[in-house]
C-alpha positions as CSV (number, residue, x, y, z in Angstrom):
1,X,14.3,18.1,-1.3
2,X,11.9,16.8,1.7
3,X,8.9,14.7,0.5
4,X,5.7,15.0,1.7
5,X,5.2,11.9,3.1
6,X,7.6,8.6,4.3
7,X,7.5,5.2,4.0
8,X,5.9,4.6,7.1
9,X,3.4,6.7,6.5
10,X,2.2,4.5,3.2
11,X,3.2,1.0,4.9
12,X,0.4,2.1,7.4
13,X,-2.2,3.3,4.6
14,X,-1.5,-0.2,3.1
15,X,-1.7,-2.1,6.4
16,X,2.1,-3.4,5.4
17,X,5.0,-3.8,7.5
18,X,8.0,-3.0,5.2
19,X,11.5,-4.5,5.5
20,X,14.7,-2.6,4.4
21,X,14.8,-2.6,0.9
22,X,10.7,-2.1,0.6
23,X,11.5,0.8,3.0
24,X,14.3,2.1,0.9
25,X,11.9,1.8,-2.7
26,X,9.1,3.3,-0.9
27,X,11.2,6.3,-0.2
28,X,12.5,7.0,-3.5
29,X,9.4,6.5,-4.7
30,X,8.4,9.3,-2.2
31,X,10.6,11.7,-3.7
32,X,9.2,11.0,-6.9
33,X,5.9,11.5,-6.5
34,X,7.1,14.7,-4.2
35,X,8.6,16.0,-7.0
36,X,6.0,15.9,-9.6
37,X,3.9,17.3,-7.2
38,X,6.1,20.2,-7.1
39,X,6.2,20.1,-10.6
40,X,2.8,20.2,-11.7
41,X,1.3,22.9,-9.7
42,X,4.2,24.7,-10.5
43,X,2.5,24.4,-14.1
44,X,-0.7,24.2,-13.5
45,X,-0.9,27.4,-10.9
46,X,1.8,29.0,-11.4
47,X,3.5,28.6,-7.5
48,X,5.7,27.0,-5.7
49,X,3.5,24.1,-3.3
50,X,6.4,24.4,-1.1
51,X,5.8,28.1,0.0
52,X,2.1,27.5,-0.1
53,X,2.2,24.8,2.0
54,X,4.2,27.1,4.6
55,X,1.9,29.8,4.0
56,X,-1.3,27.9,5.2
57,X,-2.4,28.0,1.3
58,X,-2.5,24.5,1.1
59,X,-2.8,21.8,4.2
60,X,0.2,19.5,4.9
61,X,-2.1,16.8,5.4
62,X,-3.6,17.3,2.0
63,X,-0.1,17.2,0.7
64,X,0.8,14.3,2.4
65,X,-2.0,12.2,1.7
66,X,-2.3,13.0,-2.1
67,X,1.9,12.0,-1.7
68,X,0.6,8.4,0.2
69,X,-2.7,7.8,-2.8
70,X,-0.4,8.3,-5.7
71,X,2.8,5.8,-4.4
72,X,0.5,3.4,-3.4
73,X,-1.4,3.1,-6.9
74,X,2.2,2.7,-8.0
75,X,3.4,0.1,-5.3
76,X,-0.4,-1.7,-6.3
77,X,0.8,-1.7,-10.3
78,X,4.7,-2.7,-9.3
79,X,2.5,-6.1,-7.1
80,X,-0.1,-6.2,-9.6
81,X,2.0,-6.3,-12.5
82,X,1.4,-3.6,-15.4
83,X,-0.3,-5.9,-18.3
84,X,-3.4,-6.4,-15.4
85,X,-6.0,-4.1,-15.2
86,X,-6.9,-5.1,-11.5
87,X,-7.3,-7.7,-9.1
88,X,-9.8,-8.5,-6.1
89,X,-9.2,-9.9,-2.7
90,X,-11.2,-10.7,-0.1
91,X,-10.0,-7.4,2.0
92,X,-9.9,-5.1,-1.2
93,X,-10.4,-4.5,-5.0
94,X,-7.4,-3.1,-6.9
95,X,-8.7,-1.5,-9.9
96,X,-5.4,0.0,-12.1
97,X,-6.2,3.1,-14.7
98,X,-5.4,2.8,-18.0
99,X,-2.4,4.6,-19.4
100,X,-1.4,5.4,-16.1
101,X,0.0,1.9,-14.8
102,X,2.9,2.7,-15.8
103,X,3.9,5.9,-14.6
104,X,3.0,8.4,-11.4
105,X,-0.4,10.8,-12.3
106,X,-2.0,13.5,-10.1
107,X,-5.6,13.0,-10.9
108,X,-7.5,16.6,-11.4
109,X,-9.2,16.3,-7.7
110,X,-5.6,15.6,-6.6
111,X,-4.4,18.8,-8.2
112,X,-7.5,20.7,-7.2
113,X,-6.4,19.8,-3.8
114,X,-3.0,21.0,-3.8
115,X,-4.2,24.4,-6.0
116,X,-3.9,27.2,-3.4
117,X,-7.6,29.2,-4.6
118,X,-6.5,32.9,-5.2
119,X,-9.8,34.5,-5.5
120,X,-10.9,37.3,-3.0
121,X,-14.2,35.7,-1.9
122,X,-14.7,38.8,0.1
123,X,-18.6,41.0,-0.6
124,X,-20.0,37.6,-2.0
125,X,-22.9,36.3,-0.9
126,X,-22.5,34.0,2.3
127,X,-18.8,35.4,2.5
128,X,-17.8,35.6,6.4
129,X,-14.7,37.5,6.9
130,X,-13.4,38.8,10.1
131,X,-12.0,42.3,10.3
């Protein structure tokens, strides 16, 4: 299946320039992280972010940069190394969560994000809708 975002796309969020084989990583990391996206608002909403996504439910750019936040925590762990808890450069601070160095999370804010909102906000106060 497509992923959400490409390797470019997180080379530039990192301010990288990736060869070959960081290019080829990067993009199976991509599909990855696409998939469990898929996966867990499949479980957590019940849909298919796919079909939301071409709906107009849920922005592409929201997909694409919750896809580019979550492989570059894991491309920060893979250069940090996964017994650290962080490290700090002059540029930027890498701060790694707990029990989730080692493997691809959606925080709740990411999932809230991708979460299509289903409610009918219409005859509520301060609800605007034309037609």
């Amino acid at each position: 299946m497509a992923t959400y975002a490409i390797a470019t796309e997180v080379a530039t969020r990192l301010g990288l320039t990736f060869d070959a084989v960081q290019t080829n990583q990067a993009n199976a990391l991509l599909e990855d992280v696409s998939a469990f996206m898929r996966a867990r608002i499949r479980k957590v909403a019940g849909v298919d972010l796919d079909v939301e996504i071409a709906a107009g439910r849920v922005d592409t750019a929201v997909a694409k940069g919750v896809c580019c936040q979550v492989a570059m925590l894991a491309i920060d762990v893979a250069e940090t190394g996964p017994a650290k808890q962080g490290e700090t450069y002059p540029e930027r601070s890498v701060q790694i969560r707990v029990g989730a160095a080692a493997e691809l999370y959606l925080t709740d804010t990411q999932v809230d994000l991708l979460t299509p909102t289903t409610t009918d906000e219409r005859g509520k106060a301060f609800s605007v809708h034309p037609g």
